[in-house]
KOLZAKE-797257 format. One record per residue (C-alpha): x, y, z. Coordinates in nm, 2 decimals, m for minus. Example, Ala and Ser with C-alpha at 12.3 -4.5 7.8 and 13.67 -1.06 7.14 Angstrom:
# KOLZAKE-797257
      u      v      w
   1.23  m0.45   0.78
   1.37  m0.11   0.71
# end
This chain:
# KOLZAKE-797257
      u      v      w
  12.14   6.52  11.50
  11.96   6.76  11.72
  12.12   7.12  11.76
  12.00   7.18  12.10
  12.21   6.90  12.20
  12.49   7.04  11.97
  12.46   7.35  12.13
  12.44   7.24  12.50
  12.73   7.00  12.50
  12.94   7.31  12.34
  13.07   7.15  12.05
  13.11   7.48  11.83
  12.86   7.39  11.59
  12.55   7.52  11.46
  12.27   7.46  11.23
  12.22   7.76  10.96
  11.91   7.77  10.77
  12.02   7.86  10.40
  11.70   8.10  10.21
  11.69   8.30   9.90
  11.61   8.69   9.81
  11.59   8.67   9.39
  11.90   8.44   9.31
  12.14   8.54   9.64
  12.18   8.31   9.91
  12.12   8.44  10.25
  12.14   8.22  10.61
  12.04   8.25  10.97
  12.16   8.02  11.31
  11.86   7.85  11.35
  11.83   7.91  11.74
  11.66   8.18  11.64
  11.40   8.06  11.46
  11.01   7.92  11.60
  10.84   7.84  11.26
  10.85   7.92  10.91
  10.50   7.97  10.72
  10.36   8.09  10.40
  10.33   8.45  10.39
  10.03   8.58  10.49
   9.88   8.93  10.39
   9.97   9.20  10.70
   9.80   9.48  10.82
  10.01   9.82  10.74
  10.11  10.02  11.04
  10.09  10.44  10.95
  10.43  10.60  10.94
  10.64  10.28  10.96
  10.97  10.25  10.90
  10.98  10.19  10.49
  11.10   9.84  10.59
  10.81   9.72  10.80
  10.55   9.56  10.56
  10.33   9.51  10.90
  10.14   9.34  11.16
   9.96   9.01  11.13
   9.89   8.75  11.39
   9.91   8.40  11.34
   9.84   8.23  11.64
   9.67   8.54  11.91
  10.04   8.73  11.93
  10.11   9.00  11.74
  10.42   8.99  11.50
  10.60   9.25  11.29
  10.64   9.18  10.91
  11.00   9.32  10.79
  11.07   9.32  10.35
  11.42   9.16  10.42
  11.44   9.30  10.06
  11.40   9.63  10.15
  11.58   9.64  10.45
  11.95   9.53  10.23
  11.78   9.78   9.95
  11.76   9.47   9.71
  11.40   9.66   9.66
  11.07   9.59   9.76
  10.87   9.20   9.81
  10.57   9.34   9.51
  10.41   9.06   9.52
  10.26   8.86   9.79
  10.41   8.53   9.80
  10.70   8.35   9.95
  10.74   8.27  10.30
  10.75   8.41  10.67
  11.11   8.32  10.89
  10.97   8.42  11.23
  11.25   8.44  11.47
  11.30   8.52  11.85
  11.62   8.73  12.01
  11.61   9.01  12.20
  11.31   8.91  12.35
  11.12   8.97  12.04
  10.90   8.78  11.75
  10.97   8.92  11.46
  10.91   8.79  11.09
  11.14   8.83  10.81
  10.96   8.80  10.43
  11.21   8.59  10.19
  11.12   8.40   9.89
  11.21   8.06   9.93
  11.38   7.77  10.19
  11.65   7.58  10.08
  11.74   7.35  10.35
  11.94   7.36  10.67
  12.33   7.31  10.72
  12.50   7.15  11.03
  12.86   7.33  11.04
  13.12   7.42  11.26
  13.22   7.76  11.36
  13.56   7.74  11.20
  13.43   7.73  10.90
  13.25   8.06  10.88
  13.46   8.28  10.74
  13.47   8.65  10.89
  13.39   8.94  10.66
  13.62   9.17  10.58
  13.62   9.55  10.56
  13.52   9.50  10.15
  13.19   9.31  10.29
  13.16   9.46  10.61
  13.22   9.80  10.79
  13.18   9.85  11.15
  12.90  10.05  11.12
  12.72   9.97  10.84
  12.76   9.60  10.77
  12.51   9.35  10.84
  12.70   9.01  10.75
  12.84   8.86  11.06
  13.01   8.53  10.86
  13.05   8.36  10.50
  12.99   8.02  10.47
  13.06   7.76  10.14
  12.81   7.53  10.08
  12.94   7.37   9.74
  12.92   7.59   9.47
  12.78   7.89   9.62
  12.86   8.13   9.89
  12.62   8.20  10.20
  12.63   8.56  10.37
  12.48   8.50  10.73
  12.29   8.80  10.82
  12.31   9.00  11.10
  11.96   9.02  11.21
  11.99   9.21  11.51
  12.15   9.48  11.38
  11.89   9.47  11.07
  11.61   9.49  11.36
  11.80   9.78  11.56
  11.83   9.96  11.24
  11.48  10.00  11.18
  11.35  10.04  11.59
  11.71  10.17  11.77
  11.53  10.13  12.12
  11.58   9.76  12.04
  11.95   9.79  12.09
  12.17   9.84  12.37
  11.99  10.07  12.62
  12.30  10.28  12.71
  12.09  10.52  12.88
  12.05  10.24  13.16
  12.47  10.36  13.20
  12.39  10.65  13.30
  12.11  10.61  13.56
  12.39  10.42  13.70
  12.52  10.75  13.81
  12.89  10.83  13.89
  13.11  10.52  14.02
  13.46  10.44  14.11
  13.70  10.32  13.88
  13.82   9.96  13.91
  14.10   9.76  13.76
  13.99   9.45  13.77
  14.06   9.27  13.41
  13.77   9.19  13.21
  13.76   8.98  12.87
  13.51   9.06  12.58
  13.42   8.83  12.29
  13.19   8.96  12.05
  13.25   8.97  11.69
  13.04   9.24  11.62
  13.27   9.58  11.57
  12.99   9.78  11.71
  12.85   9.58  11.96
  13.22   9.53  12.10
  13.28   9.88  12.10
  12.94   9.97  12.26
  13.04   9.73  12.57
  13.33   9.88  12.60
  13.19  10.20  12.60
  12.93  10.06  12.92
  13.21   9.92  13.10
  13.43  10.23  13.05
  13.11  10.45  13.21
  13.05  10.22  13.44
  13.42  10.25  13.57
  13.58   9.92  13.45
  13.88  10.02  13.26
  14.12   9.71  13.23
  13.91   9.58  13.01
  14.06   9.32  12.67
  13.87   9.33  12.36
  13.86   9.03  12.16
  13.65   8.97  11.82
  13.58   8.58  11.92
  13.58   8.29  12.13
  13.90   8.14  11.98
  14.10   8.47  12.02
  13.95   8.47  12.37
  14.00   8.15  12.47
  14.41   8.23  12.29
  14.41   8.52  12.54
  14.31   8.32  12.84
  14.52   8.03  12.80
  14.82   8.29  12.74
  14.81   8.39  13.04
  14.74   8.09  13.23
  15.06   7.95  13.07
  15.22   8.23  13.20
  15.14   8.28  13.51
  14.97   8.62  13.48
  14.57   8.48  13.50
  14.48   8.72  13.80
  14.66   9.02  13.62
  14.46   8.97  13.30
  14.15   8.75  13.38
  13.90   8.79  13.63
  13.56   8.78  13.43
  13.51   8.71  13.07
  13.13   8.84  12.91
  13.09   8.64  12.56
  12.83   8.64  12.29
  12.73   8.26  12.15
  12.71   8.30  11.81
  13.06   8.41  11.69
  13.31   8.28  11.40
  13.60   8.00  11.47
  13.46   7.93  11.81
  13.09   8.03  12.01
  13.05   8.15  12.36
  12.91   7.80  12.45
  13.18   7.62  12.36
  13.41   7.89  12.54
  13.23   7.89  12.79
  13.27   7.45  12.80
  13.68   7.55  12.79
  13.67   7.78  13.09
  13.44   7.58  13.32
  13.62   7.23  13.23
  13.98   7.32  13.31
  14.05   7.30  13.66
  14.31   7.63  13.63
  14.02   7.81  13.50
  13.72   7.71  13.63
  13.67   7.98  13.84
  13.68   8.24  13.67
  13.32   8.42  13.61
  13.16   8.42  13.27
  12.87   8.60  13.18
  12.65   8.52  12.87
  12.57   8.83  12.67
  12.37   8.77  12.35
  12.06   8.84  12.18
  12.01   8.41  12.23
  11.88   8.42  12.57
  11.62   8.23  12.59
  11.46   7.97  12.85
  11.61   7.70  12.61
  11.92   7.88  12.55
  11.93   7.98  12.96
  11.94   7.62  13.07
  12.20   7.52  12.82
  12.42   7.78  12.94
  12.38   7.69  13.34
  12.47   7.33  13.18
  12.79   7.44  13.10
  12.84   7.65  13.34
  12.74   8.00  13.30
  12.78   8.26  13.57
  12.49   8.43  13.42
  12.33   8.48  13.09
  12.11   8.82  12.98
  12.00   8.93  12.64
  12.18   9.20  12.44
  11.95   9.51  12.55
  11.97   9.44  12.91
  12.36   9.64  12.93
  12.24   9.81  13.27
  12.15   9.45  13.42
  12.52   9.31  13.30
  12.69   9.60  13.47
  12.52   9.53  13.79
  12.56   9.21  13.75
  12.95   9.22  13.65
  12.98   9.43  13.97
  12.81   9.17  14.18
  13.01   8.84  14.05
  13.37   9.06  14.09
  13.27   9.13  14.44
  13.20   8.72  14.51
  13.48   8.66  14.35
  13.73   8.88  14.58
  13.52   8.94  14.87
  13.53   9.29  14.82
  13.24   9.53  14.73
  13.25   9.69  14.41
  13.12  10.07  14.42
# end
């Protein structure tokens, strides 16, 4: 079965590409992959970041080499072999060096398993979900945060926050799913700026979608839901299929939700409008979510939003 059609009719699966670094099982969702190739010698870029192994270009477009190796301090790739996983989010290319392929894995986000503070810390960690394939366990790396590690400018640009300048405050209730500790936090942090301050946090779609359905059932929807920003790739349930859940149920339809994720693509961009998506931006873009929060509350209530 194709995963783009998994993905666009929001069923809450995934495919995960399962690799190896020495004898430890790694994956990666793989909508974020264009190709995989044998590794190719790089050209090495002065004063690099100790995990950059380079530059090369395969087909006329230059593409950064990262040692995944180095860059989880498993050591450095010595030799030349192995292959190339050359990925796409955030708006970049960029190639991860790993030994060897083992195969790809159609799941279901409820069964990735969230790390817990022994694997992970909300600052340092870099799994984003376990996964059991048989006999062995399968860490799913966070690759964006691996990436913004090495080059920060390729994270959140929370200096766009503060070009917005000083604003009103505003009440309105906005839901976040993102199971990323600091990523959740660092929205927060751009909403709170930007004067939003009602604002739920929740670490995934399910616990979202929980929270929604709450207070539909109660009555208190307005009071607690007016806009609802999710990331796609999150344990238990994604942003698409959230997103499917909102836009399909007719007490909830109409309630805005904005696609944040490093995912955004064209492909990913027309699956999202097919299920409904207010609007959809990639993670760096934070400035471009707050403007764009401000202008969907404002259609929403027919009232400008300083």
């Amino acid at each position: 079965m194709d995963s783009k059609i998994l993905l666009e009719n929001g069923t809450n699966e995934l495919e995960i590409l399962e690799f190896k670094l020495g004898e430890n099982s790694y994956g990666i969702n793989v909508a974020k992959i264009r190709e995989i190739i044998t590794y190719q010698p790089v050209t090495p870029v002065p004063n690099s970041h100790p995990s950059v192994e380079g530059i090369f270009m395969p087909r006329d477009k230059m593409i950064t080499a990262i040692s995944l190796k180095n860059a989880l301090q498993m050591g450095d790739d010595e030799d030349q072999e192995g292959l190339f996983i050359i990925t796409n989010f955030n708006k970049l290319d960029v190639a991860f060096h790993v030994d060897r392929v083992m195969g790809i894995h159609r799941v279901n986000w409820t069964e990735i398993i969230r790390p817990d503070a022994t694997v992970n810390n909300e600052v340092e960690g870099v799994s984003t979900g376990i996964v059991k394939f048989d006999d062995r366990l399968v860490i799913i790396l966070d690759f964006e945060k691996i990436v913004a590690d090495i080059s920060p400018e390729t994270g959140l640009r929370m200096n766009q926050i503060e070009a917005l300048g000083a604003r009103e405050r505003s009440s309105v209730p906005i839901v976040i799913a993102e199971d990323s500790h600091l990523l959740n936090k660092l929205i927060f942090d751009a909403l709170t700026a930007a004067g939003y301050d009602n604002i739920k946090r929740t670490e995934d779609g399910l616990q979202a979608w929980d929270y929604i359905c709450e207070a539909r059932d109660s009555g208190t929807l307005s009071e607690k839901v007016q806009l609802v920003i999710t990331d796609i790739e999150m344990p238990q349930m994604d942003g698409h299929r959230l997103t499917h859940l909102i836009k399909t149920d007719d007490g909830l339809k109409d309630i805005p939700v904005v696609i944040f994720s490093s995912l955004v693509n064209e492909e990913m961009r027309i699956k999202g409008e097919a299920l409904g998506a207010d609007a959809q931006l990639s993670k760096p873009e934070i400035g471009n979510l707050v403007l764009i929060i401000d202008k969907l509350i404002s259609e929403k209530n027919g009232t400008a939003v300083e």
